[in-house]
PDB file with one MODEL, atoms N, CA, C and O in Angstrom:
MODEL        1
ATOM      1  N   UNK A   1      -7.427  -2.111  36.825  1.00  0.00           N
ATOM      2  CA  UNK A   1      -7.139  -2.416  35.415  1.00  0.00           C
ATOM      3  C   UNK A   1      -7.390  -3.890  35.105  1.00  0.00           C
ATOM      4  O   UNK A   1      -7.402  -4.344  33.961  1.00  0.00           O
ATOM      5  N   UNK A   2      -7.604  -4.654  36.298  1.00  0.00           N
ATOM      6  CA  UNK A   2      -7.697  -6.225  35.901  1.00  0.00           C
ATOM      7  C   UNK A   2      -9.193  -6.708  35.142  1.00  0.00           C
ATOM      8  O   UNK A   2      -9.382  -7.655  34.379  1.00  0.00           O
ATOM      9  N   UNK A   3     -10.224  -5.618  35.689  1.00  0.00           N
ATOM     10  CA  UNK A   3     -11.433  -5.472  35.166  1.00  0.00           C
ATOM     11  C   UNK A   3     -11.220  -5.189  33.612  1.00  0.00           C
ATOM     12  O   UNK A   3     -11.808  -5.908  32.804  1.00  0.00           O
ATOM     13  N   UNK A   4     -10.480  -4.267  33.224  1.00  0.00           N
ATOM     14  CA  UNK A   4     -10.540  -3.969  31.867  1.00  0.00           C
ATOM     15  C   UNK A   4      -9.725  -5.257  31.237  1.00  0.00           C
ATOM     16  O   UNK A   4     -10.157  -5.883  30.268  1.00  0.00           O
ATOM     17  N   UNK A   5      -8.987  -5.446  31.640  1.00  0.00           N
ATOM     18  CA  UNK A   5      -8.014  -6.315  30.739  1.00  0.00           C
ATOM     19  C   UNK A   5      -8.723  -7.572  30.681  1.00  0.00           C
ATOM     20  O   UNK A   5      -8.375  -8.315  29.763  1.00  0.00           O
ATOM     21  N   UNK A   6      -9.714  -8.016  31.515  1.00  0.00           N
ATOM     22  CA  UNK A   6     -10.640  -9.547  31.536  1.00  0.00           C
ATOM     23  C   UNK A   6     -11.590  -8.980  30.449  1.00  0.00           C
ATOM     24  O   UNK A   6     -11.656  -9.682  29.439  1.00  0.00           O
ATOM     25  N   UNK A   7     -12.271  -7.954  30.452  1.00  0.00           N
ATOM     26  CA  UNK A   7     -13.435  -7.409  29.530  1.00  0.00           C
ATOM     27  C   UNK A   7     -12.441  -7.480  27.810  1.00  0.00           C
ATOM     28  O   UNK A   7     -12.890  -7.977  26.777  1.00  0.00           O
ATOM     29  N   UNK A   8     -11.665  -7.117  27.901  1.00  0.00           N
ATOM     30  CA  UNK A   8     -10.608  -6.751  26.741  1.00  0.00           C
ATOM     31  C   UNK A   8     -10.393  -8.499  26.102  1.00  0.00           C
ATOM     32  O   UNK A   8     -10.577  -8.724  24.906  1.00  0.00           O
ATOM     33  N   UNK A   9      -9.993  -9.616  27.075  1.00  0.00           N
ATOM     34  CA  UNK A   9     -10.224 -10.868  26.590  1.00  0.00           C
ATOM     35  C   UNK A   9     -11.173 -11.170  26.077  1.00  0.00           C
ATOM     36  O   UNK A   9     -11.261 -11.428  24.876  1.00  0.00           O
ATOM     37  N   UNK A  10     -12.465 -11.212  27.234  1.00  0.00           N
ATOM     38  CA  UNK A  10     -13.405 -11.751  26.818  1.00  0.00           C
ATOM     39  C   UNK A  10     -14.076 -11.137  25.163  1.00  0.00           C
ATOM     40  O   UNK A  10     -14.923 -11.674  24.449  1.00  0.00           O
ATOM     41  N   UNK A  11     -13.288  -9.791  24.944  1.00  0.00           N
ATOM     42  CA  UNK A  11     -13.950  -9.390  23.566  1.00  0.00           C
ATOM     43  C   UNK A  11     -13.336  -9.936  22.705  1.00  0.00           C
ATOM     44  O   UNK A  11     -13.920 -10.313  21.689  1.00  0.00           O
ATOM     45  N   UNK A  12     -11.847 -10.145  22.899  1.00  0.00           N
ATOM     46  CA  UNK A  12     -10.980 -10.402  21.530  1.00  0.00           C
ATOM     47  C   UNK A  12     -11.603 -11.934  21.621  1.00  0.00           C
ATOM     48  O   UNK A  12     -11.519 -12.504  20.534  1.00  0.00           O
ATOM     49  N   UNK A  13     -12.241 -12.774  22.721  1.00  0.00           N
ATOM     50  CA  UNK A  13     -12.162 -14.507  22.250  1.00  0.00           C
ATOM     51  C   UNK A  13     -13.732 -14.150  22.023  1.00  0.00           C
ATOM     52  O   UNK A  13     -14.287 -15.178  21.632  1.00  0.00           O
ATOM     53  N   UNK A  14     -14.407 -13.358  22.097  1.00  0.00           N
ATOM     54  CA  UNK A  14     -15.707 -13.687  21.154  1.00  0.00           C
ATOM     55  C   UNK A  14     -15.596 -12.962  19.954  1.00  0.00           C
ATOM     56  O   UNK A  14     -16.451 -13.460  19.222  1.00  0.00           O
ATOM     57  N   UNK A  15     -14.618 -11.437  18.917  1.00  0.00           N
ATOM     58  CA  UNK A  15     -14.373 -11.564  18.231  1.00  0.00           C
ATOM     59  C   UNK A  15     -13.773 -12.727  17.385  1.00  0.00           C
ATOM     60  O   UNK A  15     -14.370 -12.977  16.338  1.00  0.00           O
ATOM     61  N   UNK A  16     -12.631 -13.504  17.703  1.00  0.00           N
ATOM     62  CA  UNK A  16     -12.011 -14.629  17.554  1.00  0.00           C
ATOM     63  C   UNK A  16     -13.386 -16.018  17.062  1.00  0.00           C
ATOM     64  O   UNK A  16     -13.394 -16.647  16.004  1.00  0.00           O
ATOM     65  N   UNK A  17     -14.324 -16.140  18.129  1.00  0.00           N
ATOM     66  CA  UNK A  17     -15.034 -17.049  17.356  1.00  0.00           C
ATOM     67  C   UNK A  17     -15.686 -16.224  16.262  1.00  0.00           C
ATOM     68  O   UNK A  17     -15.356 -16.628  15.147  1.00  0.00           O
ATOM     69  N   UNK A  18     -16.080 -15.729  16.256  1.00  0.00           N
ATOM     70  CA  UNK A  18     -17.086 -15.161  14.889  1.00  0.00           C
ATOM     71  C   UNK A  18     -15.915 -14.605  13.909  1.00  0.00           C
ATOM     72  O   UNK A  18     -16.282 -13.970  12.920  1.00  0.00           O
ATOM     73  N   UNK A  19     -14.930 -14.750  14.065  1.00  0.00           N
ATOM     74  CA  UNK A  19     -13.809 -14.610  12.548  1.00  0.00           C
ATOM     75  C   UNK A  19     -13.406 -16.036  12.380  1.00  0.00           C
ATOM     76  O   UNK A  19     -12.578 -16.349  11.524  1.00  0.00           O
ATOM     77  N   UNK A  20     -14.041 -17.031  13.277  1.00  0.00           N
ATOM     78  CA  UNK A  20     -13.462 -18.306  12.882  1.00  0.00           C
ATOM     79  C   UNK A  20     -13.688 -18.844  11.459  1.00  0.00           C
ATOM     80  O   UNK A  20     -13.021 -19.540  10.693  1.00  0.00           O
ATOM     81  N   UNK A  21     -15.694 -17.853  11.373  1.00  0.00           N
ATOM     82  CA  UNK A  21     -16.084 -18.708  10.543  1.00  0.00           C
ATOM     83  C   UNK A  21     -16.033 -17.564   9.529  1.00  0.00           C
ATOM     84  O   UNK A  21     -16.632 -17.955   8.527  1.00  0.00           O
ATOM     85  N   UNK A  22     -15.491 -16.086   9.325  1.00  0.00           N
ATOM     86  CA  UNK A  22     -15.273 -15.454   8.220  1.00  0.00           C
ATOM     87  C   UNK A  22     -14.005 -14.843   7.585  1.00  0.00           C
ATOM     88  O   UNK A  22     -13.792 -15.128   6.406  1.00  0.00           O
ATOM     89  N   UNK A  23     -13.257 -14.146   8.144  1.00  0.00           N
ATOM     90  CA  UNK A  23     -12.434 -14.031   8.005  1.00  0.00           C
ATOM     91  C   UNK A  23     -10.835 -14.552   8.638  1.00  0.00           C
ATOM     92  O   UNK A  23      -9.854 -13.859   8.907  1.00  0.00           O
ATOM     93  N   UNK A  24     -10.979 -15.628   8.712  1.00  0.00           N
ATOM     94  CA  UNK A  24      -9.934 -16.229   9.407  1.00  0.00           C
ATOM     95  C   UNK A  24      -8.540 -16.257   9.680  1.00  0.00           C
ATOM     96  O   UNK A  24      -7.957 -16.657  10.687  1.00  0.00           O
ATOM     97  N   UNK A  25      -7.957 -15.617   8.293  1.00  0.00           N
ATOM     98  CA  UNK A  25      -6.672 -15.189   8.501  1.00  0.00           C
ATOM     99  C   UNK A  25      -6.193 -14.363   8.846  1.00  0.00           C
ATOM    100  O   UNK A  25      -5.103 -14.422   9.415  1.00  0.00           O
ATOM    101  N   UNK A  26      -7.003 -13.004   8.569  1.00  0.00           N
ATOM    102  CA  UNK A  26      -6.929 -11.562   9.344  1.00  0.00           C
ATOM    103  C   UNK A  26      -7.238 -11.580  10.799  1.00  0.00           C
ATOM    104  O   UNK A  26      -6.606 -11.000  11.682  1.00  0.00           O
ATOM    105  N   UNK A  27      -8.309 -12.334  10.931  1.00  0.00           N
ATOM    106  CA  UNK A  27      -8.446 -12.327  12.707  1.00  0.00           C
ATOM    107  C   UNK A  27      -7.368 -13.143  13.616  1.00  0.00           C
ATOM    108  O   UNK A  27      -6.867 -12.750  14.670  1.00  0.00           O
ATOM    109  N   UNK A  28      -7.149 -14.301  12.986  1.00  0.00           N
ATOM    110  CA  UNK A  28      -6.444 -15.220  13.483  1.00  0.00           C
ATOM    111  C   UNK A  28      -4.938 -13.917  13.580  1.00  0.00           C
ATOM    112  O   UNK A  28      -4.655 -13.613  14.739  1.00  0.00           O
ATOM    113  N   UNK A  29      -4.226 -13.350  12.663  1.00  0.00           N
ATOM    114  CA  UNK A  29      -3.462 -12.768  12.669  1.00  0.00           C
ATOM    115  C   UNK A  29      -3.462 -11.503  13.952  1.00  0.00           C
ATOM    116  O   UNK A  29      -2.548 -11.256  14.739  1.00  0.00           O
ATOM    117  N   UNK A  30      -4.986 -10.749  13.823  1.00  0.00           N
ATOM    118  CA  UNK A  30      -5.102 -10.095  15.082  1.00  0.00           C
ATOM    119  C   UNK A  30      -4.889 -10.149  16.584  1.00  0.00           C
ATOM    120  O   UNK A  30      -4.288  -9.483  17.427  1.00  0.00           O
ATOM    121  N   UNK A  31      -6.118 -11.911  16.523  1.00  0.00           N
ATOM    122  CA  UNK A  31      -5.934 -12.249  17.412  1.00  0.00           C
ATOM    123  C   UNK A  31      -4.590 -12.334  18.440  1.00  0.00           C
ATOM    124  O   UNK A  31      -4.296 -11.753  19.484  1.00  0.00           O
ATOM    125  N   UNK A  32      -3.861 -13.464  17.518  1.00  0.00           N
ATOM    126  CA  UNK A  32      -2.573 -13.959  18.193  1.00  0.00           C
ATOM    127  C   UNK A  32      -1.771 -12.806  17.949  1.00  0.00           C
ATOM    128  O   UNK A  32      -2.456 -11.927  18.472  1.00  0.00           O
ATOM    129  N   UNK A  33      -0.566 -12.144  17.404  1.00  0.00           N
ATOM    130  CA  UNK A  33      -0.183 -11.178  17.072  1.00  0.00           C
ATOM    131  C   UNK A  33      -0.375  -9.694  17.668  1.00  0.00           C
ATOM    132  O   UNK A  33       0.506  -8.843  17.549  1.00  0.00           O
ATOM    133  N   UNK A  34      -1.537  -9.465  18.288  1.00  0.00           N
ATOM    134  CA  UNK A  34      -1.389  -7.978  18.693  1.00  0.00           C
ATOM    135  C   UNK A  34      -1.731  -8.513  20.463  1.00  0.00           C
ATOM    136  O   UNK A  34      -2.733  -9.036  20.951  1.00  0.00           O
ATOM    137  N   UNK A  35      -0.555  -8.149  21.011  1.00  0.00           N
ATOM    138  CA  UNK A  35      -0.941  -8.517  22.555  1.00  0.00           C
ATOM    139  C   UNK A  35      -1.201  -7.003  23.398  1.00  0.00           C
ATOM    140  O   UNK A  35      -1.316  -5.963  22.750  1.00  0.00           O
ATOM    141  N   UNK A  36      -1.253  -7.010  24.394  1.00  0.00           N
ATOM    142  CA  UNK A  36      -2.247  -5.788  25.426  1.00  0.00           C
ATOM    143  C   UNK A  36      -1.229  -4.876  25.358  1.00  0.00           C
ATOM    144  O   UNK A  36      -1.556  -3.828  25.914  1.00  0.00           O
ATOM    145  N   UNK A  37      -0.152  -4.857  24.908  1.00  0.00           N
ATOM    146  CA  UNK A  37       0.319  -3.211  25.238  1.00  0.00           C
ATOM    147  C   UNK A  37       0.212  -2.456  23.791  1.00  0.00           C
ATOM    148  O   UNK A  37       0.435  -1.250  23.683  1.00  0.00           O
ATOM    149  N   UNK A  38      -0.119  -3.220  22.786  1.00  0.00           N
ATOM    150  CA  UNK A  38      -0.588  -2.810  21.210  1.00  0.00           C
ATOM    151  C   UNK A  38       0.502  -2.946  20.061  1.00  0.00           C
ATOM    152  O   UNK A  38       0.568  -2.416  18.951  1.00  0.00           O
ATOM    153  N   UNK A  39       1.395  -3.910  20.767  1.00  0.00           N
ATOM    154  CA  UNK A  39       2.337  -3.990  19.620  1.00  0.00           C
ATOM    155  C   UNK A  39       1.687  -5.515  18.070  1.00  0.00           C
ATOM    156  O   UNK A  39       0.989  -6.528  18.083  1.00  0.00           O
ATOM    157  N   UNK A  40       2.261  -4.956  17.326  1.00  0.00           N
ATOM    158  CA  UNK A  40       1.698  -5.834  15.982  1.00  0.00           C
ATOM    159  C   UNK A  40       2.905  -6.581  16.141  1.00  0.00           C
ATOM    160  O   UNK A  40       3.927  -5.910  16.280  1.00  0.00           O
ATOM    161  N   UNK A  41       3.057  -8.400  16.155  1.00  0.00           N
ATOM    162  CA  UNK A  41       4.085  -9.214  16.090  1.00  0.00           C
ATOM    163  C   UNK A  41       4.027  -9.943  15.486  1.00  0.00           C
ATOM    164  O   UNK A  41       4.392 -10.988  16.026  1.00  0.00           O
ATOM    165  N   UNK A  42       3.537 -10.128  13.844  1.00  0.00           N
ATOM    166  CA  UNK A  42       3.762 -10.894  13.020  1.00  0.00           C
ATOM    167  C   UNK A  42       5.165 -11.323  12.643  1.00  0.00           C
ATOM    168  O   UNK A  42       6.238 -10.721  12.627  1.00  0.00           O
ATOM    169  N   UNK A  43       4.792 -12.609  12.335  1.00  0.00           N
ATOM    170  CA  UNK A  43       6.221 -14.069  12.064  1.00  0.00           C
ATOM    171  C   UNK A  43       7.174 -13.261  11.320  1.00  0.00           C
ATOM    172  O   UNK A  43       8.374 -13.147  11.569  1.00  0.00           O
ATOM    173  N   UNK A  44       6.406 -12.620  10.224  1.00  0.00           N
ATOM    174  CA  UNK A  44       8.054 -12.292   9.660  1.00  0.00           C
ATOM    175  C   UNK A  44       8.382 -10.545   9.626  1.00  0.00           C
ATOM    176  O   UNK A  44       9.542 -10.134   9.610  1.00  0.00           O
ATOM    177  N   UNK A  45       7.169  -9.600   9.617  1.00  0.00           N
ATOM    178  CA  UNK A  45       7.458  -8.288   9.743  1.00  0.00           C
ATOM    179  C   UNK A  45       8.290  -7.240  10.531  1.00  0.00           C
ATOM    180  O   UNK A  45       9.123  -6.513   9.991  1.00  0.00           O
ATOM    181  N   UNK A  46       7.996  -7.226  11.840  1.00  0.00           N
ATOM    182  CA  UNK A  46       8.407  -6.837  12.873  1.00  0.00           C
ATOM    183  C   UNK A  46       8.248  -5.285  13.126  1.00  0.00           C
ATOM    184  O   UNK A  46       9.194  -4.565  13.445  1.00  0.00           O
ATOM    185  N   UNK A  47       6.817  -4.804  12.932  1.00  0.00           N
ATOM    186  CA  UNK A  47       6.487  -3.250  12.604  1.00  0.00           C
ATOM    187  C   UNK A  47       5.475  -3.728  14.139  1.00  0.00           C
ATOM    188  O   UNK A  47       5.189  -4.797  14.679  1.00  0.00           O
ATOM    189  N   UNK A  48       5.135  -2.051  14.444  1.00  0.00           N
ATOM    190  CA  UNK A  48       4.270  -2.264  15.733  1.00  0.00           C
ATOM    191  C   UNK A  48       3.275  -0.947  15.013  1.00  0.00           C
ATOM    192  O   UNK A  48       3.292  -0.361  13.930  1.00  0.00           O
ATOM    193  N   UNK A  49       2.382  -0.861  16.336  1.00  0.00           N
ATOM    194  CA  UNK A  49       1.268   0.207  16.426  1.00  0.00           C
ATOM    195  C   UNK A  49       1.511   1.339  16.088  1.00  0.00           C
ATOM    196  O   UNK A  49       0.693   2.063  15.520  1.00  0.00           O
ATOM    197  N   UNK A  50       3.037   1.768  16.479  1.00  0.00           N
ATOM    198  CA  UNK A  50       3.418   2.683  17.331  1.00  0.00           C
ATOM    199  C   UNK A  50       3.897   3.614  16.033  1.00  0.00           C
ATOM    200  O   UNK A  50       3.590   4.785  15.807  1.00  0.00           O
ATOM    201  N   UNK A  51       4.819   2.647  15.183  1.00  0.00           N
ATOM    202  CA  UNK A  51       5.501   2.677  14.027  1.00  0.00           C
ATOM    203  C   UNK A  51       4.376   3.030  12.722  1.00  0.00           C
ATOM    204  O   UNK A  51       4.697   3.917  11.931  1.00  0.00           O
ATOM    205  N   UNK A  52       3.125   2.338  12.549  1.00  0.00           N
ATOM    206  CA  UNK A  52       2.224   2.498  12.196  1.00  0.00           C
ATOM    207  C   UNK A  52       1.486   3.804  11.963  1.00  0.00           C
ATOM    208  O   UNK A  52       1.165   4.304  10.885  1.00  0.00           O
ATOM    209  N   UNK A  53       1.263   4.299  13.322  1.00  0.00           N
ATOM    210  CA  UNK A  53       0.755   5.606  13.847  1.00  0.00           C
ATOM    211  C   UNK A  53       1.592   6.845  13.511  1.00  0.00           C
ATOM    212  O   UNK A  53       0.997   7.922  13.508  1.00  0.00           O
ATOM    213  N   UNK A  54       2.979   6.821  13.211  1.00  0.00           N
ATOM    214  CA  UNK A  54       3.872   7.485  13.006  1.00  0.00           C
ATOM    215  C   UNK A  54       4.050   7.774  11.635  1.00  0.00           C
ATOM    216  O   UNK A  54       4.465   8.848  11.198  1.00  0.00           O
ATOM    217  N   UNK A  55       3.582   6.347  10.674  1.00  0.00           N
ATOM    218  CA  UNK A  55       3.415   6.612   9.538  1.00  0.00           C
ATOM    219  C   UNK A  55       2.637   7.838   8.728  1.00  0.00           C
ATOM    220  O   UNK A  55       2.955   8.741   7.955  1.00  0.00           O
ATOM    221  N   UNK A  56       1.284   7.275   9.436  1.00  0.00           N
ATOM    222  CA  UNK A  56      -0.036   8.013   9.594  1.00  0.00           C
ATOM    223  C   UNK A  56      -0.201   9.259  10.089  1.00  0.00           C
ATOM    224  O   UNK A  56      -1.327   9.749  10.166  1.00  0.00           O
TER     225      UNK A  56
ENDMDL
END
């Protein structure tokens, strides 16, 4: 799994540059905010994937 999870970086930090220069607040929010087990951790919300999916 260490293979996937390095491949899984290396995508979110080259997504990350190419939202630097377009959409920056949504990615930036992606970026930082959704870590590897898929939870959503924005500053003030406190909803996840999981909660999301359940909606849906």
């Amino acid at each position: 799994h260490s293979d996937l999870r390095l491949a899984f970086s290396y995508l979110i930090s080259i997504v990350y540059f190419i939202c630097l220069k377009r959409l920056y607040a949504l990615c930036f929010y992606l970026v930082v905010y959704v870590n590897v087990e898929g939870y959503f951790q924005p500053p003030c919300w406190g909803i996840n994937t999981r909660n999301l999916t359940s909606m849906v």
